[in-house]
C-alpha distance (Angstrom), angle and dihedral (degrees) to the residues before:
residue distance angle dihedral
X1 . . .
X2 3.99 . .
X3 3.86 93.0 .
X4 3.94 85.7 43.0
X5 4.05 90.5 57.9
X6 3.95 85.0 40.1
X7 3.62 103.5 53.2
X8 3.89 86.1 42.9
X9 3.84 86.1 59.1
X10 3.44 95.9 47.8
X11 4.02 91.4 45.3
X12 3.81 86.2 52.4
X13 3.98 99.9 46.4
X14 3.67 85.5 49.4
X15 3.79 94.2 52.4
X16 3.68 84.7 54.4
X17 3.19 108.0 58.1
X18 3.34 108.4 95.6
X19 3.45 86.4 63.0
X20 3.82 126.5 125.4
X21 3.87 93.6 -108.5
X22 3.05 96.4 35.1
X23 3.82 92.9 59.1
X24 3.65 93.1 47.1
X25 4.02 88.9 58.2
X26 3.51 94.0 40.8
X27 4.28 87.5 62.6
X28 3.63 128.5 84.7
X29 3.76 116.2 -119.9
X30 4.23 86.8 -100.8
X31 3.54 91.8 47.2
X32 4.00 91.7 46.3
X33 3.98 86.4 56.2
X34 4.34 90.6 50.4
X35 3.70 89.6 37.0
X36 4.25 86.7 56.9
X37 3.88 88.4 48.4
X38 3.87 96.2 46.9
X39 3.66 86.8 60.1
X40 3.82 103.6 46.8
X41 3.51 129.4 109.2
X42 4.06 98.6 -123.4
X43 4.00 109.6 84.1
X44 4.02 90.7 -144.4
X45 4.15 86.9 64.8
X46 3.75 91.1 51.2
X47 3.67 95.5 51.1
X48 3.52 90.1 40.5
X49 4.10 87.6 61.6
X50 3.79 93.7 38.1
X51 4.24 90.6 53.1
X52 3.84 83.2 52.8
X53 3.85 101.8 51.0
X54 4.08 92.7 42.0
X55 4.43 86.9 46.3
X56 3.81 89.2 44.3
X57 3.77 100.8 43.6
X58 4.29 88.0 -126.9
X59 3.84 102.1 -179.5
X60 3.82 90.5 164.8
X61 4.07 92.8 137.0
X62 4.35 91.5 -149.6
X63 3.90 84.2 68.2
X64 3.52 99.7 33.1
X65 3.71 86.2 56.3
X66 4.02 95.5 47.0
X67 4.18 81.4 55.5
X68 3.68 89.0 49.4
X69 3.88 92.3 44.6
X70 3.57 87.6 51.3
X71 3.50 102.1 49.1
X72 4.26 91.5 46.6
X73 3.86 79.5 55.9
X74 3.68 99.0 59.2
X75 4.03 97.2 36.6
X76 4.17 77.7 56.6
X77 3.63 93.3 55.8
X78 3.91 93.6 -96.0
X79 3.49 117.4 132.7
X80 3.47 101.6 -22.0
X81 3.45 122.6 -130.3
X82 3.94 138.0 -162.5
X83 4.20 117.1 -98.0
X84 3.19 85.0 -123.1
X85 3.84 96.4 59.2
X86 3.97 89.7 40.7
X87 4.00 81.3 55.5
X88 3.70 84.6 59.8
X89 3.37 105.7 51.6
X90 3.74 88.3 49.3
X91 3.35 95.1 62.9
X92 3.63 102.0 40.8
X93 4.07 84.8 49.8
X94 4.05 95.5 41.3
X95 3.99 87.7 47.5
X96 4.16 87.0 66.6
X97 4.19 87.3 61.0
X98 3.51 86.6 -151.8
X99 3.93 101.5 142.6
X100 4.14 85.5 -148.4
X101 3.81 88.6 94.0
X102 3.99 93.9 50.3
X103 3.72 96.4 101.4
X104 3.96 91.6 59.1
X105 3.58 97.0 41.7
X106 3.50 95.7 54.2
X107 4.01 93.4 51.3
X108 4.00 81.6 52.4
X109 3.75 93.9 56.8
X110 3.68 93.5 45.7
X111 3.95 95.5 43.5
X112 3.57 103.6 109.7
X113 3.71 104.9 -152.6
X114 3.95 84.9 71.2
X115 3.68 120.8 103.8
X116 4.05 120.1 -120.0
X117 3.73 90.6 -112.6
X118 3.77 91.9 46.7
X119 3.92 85.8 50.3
X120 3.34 105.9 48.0
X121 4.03 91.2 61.8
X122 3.86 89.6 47.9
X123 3.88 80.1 53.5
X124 3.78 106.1 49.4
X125 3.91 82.5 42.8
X126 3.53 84.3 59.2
X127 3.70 96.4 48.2
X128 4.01 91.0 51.9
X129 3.84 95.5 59.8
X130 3.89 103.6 107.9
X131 3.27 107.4 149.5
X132 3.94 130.7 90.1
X133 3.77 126.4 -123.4
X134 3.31 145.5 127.3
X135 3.91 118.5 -60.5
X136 3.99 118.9 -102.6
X137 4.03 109.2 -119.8
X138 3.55 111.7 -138.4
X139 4.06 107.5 -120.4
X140 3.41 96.8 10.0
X141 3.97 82.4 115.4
X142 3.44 108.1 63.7
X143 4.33 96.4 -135.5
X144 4.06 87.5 -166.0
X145 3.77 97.4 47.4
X146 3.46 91.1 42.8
X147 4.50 90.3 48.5
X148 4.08 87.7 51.7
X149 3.75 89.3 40.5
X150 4.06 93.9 51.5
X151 4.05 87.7 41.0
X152 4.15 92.7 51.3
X153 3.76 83.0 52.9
X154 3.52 93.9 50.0
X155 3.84 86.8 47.0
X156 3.56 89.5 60.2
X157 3.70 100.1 50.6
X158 3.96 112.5 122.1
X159 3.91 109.5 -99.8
X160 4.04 110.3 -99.7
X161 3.66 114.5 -107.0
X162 3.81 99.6 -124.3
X163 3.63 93.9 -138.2
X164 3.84 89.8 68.3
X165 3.61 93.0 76.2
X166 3.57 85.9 79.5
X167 3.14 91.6 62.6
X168 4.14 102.7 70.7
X169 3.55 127.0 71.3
X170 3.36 126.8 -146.9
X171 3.96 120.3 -96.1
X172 3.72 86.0 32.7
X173 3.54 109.5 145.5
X174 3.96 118.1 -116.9
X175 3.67 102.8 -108.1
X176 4.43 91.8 53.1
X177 3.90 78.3 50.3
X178 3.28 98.9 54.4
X179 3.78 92.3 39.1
X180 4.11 84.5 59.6
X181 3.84 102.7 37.9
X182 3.74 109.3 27.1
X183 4.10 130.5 -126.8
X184 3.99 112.7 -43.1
X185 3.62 123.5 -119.5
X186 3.88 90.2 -127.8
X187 4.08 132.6 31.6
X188 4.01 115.6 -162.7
X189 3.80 141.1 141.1
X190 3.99 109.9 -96.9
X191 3.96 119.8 -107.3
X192 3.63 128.3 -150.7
X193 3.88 126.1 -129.6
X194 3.87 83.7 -86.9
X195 3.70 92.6 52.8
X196 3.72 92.0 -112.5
X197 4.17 120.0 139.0
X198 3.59 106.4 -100.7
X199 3.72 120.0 -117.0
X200 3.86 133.9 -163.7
X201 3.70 120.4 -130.7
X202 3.65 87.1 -85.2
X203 3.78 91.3 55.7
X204 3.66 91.9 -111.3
X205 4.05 111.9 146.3
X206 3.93 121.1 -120.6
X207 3.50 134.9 -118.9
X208 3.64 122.6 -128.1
X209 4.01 126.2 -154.8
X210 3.61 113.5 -161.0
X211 4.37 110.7 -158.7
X212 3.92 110.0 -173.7
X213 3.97 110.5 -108.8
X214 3.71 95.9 -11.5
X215 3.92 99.3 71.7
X216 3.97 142.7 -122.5
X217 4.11 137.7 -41.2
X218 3.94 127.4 -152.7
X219 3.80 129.3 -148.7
X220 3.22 123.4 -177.9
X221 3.64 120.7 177.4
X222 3.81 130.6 -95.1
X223 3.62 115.4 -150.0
X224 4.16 80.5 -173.2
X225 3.96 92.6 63.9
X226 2.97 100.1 20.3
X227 3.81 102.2 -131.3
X228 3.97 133.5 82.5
X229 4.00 108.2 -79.7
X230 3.57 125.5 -160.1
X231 4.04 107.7 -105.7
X232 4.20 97.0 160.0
X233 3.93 134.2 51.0
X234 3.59 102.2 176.5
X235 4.10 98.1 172.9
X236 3.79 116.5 -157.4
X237 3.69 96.9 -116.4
X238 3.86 94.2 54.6
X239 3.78 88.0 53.3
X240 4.16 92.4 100.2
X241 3.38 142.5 129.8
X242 4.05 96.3 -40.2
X243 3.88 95.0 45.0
X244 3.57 95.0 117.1
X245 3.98 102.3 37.1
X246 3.62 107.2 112.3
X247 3.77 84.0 -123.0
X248 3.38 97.9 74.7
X249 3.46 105.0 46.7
X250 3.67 123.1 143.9
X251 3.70 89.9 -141.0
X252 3.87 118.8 88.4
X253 3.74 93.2 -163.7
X254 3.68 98.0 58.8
X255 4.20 89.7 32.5
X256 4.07 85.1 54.4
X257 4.41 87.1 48.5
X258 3.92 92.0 47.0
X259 3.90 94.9 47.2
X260 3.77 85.2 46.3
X261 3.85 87.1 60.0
X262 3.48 93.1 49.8
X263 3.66 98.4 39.1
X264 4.02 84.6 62.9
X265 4.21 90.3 47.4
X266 3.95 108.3 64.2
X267 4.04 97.0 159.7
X268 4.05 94.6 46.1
X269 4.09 83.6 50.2
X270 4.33 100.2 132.7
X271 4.02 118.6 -152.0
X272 4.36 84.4 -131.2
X273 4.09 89.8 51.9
X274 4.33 85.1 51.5
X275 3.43 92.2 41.5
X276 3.43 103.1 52.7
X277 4.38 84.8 36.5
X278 3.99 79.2 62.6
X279 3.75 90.5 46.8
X280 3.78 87.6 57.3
X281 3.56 100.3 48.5
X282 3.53 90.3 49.3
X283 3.61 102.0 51.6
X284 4.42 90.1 34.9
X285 3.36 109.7 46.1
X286 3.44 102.7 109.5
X287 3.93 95.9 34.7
X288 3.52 109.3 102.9
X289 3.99 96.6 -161.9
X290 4.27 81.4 71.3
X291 3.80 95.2 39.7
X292 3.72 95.4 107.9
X293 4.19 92.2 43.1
X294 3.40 95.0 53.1
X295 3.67 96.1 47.0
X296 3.92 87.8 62.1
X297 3.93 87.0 41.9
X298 3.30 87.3 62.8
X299 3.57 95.6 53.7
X300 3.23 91.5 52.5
X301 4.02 96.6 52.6
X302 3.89 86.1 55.4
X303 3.71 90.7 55.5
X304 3.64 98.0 54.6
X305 4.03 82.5 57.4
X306 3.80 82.5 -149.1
X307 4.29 104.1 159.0
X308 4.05 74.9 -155.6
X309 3.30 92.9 87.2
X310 3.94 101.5 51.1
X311 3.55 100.7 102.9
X312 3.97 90.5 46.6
X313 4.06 87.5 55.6
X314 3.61 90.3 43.8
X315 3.32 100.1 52.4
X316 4.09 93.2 48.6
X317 3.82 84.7 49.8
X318 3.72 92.4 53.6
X319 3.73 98.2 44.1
X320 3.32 116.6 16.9
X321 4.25 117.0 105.6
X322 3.36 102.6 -141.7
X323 3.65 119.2 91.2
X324 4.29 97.3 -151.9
X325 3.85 90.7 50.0
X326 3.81 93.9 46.7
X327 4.06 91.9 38.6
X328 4.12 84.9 58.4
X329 4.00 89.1 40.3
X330 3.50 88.5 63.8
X331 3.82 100.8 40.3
X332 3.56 91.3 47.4
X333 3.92 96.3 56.3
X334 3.91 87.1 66.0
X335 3.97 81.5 61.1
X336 4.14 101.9 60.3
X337 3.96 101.4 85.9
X338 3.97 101.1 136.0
X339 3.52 128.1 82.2
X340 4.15 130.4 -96.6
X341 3.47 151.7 -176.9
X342 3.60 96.3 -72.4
X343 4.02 122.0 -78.4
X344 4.22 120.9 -36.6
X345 3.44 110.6 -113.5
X346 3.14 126.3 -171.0
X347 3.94 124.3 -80.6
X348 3.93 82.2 -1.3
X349 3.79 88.7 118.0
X350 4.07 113.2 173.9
X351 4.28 107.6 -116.2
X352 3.92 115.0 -154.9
């Protein structure tokens, strides 16, 4: 009677498994994080998930069928997403070669609001499924059950301790991150001040991990490794007054575009844009993530001609590790020959 009540168990578990919680237990921490951006609403997060899958060879069928539920969505007129995204999702689906995602893939290369690039991936993905299995039935996953489900869980994470932040470093990749700080209680793509997706200098998009009370982490995604790296720490209690300024952003590609700008505009130069330039280099110079910025900021300092910002160019040539920021350091201290207001100290940062 014992192995009776067992096998029923076991019969039971097994006919629940493709439910919503059971889905969200059945994923890795990493997979959890893709999984949350394969079911948002923004296009750029679903790409984001389906460029990680196809690069990382994921053949874990409870997200490949989330992607495959989400692209049967859109080609029904349910949150629409870009060809380019659908293209995506093909080919991290068609890279499993698990002919269980056939049925989809062939209503994606037939739908005819896709564009002939867009199609030809879903195509070739079609061509590269080899392997039998059974066939995945659209809606049997319940996409909205499943987003509430993965949010409750998120809900129920344990609150970071903020002192953990510490413990990351930056180009970490996202599963020693996770292994330190825990699961976030909120997955998105991170927006600039303009509330534009932000982009490497490859034009890749970057993911944004939201921890309650202690603050957000970036990833951006090295091609080198392979793997999403931590490239922002953007702790809650740093997130004051200046948080949105393009100055202080915790990106270095759009920091190195928004010097650029100001590099080329000497007269429209403004004492709280220097200041907080200063506040950079004395809080970067050693981080090599920023090594490119500050190099323009530098630049830029020397063009105001401000002999405020002496000490602040000093003290990056004295200490700073890097022998191209402190070469331009030093050349750029011959360059500060006009008056300011006084000497930049730091955390003294000018408000309008």
């Amino acid at each position: 009677m014992l192995k009776i009540t067992k096998a029923l168990m076991l019969t039971a578990i097994m006919c629940l498994s493709t439910s919503a919680a059971a889905i969200t237990e059945k994923l890795s921490p990493e997979l959890r994080i893709y999984a949350q951006l394969l079911i948002s609403d923004d296009t750029e997060a679903v790409k984001r998930a389906a460029f990680s899958i196809f690069h990382h060879r994921i053949i874990k069928q409870e997200l490949l069928d989330i992607a495959a539920e989400r692209m049967y969505l859109s080609l029904h007129g349910k949150h629409r997403l870009e060809s380019d995204t659908i293209a995506w999702l093909a080919r991290a689906i068609g890279q499993s070669g698990s002919k269980r995602y056939a049925p989809v893939l062939t209503e994606a290369a037939n739908y005819k609001d896709l564009i002939n690039s867009s199609k030809n991936h879903v195509k070739r993905a079609l061509r590269s499924l080899g392997m039998s299995a059974p066939p995945y039935k659209p809606n049997e996953l319940e996409l909205d059950k499943f987003k509430t489900e993965l949010q409750q869980y998120r809900d129920n994470l344990p609150v970071l301790a903020k002192p953990l932040f510490k413990q990351v470093k930056l180009l970490s990749d996202i599963n020693t991150v996770l292994a330190k700080v825990g699961e976030p209680q909120k997955v998105t793509m991170a927006y600039n001040h303009e509330g534009n997706v932000l982009k490497d200098a490859i034009n890749r998009a970057i993911i944004e991990l939201h921890y309650k009370n202690s603050g957000k982490l970036h990833f951006q995604f090295s091609k080198n490794a392979m793997q999403w790296v931590l490239s922002g720490i953007l702790p809650a209690d740093k997130q004051g007054k200046f948080t949105g300024h393009p100055m202080m952003s915790n990106y270095p590609y759009e920091l190195e575009r928004y010097l650029e700008a100001l590099k080329a505009k000497r007269a429209s130069l403004k004492l709280q844009d220097l200041d907080l330039l200063a506040e950079r280099l004395m809080t970067e110079y050693n981080n090599e993530l920023y090594t490119n910025a500050l190099i323009i900021g530098v630049k830029v300092l020397a063009r105001s001609g401000s002999t405020r910002y002496k000490q602040t160019l000093e003290y990056v040539r004295d200490n700073t590790q890097y022998d191209d920021l402190r070469s331009i350091a030093k050349r750029s201290l011959k360059k500060l020959n006009s008056g300011g207001r006084g000497s930049y100290q730091k955390g003294d940062i000018y408000k309008d």
